[in-house]
N, C-alpha and C positions, 0 to 999 in steps of 0.2 A: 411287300418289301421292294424297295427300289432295286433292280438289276445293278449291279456294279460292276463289269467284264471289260476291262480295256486289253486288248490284243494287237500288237504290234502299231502301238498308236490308233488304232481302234476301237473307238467307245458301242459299246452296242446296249440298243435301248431293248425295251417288250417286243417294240415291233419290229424289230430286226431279227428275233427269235421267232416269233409268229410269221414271217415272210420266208423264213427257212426252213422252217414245218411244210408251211405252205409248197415249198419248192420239193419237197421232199415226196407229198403226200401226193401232186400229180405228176409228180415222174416216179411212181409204184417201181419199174422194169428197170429203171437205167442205173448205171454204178454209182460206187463213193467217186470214182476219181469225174463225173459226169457232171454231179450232182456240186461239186467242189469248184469246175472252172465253169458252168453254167450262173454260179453264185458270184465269183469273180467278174463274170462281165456285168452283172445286174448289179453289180454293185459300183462297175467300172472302177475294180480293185487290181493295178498294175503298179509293176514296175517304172521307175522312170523313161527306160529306154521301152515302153509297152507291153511288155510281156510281162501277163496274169500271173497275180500271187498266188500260184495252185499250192507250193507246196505246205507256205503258210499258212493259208486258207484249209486246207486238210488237218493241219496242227489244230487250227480252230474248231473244226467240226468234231473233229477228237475230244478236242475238252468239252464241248457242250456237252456233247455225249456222253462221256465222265461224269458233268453235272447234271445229270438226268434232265436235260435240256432240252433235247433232242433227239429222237430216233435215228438212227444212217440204215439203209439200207443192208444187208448183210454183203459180205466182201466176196467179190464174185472171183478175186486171184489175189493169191499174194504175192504181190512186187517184192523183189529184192531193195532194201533199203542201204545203200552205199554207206549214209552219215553214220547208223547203228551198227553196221557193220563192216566200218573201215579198221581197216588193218595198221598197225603203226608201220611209219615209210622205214622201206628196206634201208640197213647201211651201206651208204656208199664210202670203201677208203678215199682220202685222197693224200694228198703230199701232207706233212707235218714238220719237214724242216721249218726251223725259227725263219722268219724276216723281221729283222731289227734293222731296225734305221730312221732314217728322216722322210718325209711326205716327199721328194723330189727325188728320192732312190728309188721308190714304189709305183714311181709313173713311167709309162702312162696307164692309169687305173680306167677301164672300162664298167661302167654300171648297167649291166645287160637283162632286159625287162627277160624275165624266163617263165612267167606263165603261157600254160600251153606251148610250150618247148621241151625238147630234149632234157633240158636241165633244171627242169622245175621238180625231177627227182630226185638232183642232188641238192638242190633247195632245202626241198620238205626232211631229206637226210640231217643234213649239220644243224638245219634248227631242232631237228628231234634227238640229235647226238650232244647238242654244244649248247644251246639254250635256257636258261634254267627253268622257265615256263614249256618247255618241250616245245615238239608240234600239236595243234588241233587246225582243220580244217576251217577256214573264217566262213561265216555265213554272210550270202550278198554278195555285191561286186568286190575283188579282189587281184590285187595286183603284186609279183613277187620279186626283187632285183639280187643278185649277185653281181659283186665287185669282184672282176678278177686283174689281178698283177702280174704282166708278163704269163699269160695264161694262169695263173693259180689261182682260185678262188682263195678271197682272205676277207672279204665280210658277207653278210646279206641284211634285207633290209622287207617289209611287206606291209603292203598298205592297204588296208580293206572300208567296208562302208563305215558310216559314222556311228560314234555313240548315240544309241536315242536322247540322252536328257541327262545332261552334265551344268549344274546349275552356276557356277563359275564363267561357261564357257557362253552359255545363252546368254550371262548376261551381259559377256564381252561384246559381243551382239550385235544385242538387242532384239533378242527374239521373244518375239509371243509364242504362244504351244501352237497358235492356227501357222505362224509363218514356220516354226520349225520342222514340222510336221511337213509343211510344202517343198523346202529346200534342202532337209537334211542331205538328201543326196548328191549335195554339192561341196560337201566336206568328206575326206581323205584321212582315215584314222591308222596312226603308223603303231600297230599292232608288236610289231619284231624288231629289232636291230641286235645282231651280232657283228661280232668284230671276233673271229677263230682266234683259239686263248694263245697262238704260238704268232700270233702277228701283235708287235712290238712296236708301232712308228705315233709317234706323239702328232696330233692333232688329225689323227687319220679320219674320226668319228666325224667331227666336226664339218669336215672334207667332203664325207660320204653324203651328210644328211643335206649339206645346201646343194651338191649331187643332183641331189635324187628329190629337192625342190624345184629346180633345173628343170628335171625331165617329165616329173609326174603329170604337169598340166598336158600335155601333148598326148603321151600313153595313153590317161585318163579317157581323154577325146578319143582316142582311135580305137578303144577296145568297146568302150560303151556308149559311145555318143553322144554323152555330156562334159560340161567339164568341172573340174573343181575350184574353188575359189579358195578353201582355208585347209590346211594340215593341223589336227592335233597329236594330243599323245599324252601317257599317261609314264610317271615316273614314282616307284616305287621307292619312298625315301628313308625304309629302311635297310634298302642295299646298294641305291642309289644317290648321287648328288644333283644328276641331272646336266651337270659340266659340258659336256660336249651339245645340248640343245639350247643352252645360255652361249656359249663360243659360234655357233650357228644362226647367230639372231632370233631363236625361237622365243614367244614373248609367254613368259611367267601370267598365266590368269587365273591360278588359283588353285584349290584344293578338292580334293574328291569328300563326301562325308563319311566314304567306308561302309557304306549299307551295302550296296550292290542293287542291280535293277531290278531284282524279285525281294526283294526286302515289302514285310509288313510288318516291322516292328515299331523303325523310327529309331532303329538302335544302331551303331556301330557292331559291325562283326566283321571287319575286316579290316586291312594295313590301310591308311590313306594314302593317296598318289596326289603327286603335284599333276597338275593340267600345264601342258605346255600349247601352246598354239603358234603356227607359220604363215600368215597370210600370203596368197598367192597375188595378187591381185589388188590396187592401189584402190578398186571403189568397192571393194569383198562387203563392207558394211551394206551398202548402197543396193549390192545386188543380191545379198542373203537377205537381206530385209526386206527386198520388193516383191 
């Protein structure tokens, strides 16, 4: 029977199972976590910015191992695992008086990158208090903004790695699976937007989001050493209209199928989202394609 295991864009053949045996059986002594980023370099399996997919690569050796694939070594300590055992983010109060009014009462509005700051716990707070998807931690590069007015926080916004395989959007494109697979990491997925339910000012969203297209190419660059070329996002259009990402210039490329990425059915089990996409950049075709 033919191997079928694709892992995080990773096709693995027999003999990519039999090289990992292999790795396994002459390093007898040495750990899973050894045995996991030794596999990474032999595979010259990184990050954009070069740093080894350990943690995903140990996700992988997991499931071989699951599928009687593979032996692992037996676990010589057990690591605390943070993602298994995150806590939901503490509440933080803050102010709740109304602001109602117009965009030019609300300024001047600052949109302040807060990951790795002080206030990336009051971030993770109002998205887990005010959001109707809560907080979850993103997996991958990640980046987190609160707008504050006259000091008060009154939205937030977060934007993390891309979708792997959104078929609207590739073929906005014009991606093959070899080039997306090469440059996915050059696209910015806007995961979050709130706007706090007591802030009232008409075209504030709208405001936010060409904001924080503004800013993201620079941040991007300075936190992880690449940059982005395209923003998407996905728009839930049974509770959504999408309004504020069409008043933003955000360009309409289509629809989700509703499977979701671990789907093997071929079926619909889930709400469809509109695909919204931003281009950063006037040659973004030109240079996701090359």
């Amino acid at each position: 029977m033919e191997l079928d295991i694709v892992y995080h864009g990773r096709r693995l053949t027999h003999r990519d199972i039999l090289f990992i045996r292999r790795l396994i059986a002459n390093n007898p002594d040495k750990s899973r976590w050894f045995i996991s980023r030794e596999l990474c370099r032999q595979w010259d399996w990184r990050q954009p910015n070069g740093v080894l997919k350990d943690m995903i690569c140990r996700g992988l050796l997991l499931r071989l191992q699951r599928d009687g694939l593979i032996a692992l070594p037996p676990c010589k300590r057990i690591i605390n695992n943070p993602l298994l055992n995150r806590q939901p983010p503490e509440l933080i109060k803050v102010d709740q008086s109304p602001i109602i009014g117009n965009i030019e009462e609300v300024q001047p509005i600052e949109l302040r990158s807060v990951r790795k700051t002080q206030y990336e716990r009051l971030y993770n707070s109002l998205i887990h208090q005010y959001h109707y998807l809560g907080y979850t931690q993103p997996v991958g590069e990640k980046l987190k903004y609160i707008a504050f007015s006259h000091d008060r926080p009154i939205a937030c916004l977060g934007y993390s790695s891309s979708v792997w395989h959104i078929g609207c959007r590739d073929r906005f494109i014009g991606w093959s699976p070899q080039l997306r697979k090469k440059n996915l990491h050059l696209i910015a997925y806007n995961n979050r937007f709130l706007i706090l339910p007591w802030v009232k000012v008409p075209s504030l969203a709208s405001h936010l989001l060409s904001l924080s297209a503004r800013t993201i190419p620079s941040d991007w660059l300075r936190f992880y050493g690449h940059p982005v070329y395209l923003l998407e996002t996905f728009v839930d259009t049974e509770r959504f209209r999408g309004t504020c990402y069409k008043a933003a210039n955000w360009i309409l490329l289509g629809k989700t199928t509703g499977r979701g990425k671990n789907d093997q059915t071929n079926r619909q089990n889930r709400s469809l989202k509109t695909v919204f996409g931003y281009p950063l950049h006037q040659d973004f075709r030109r240079i996701l394609c090359s």
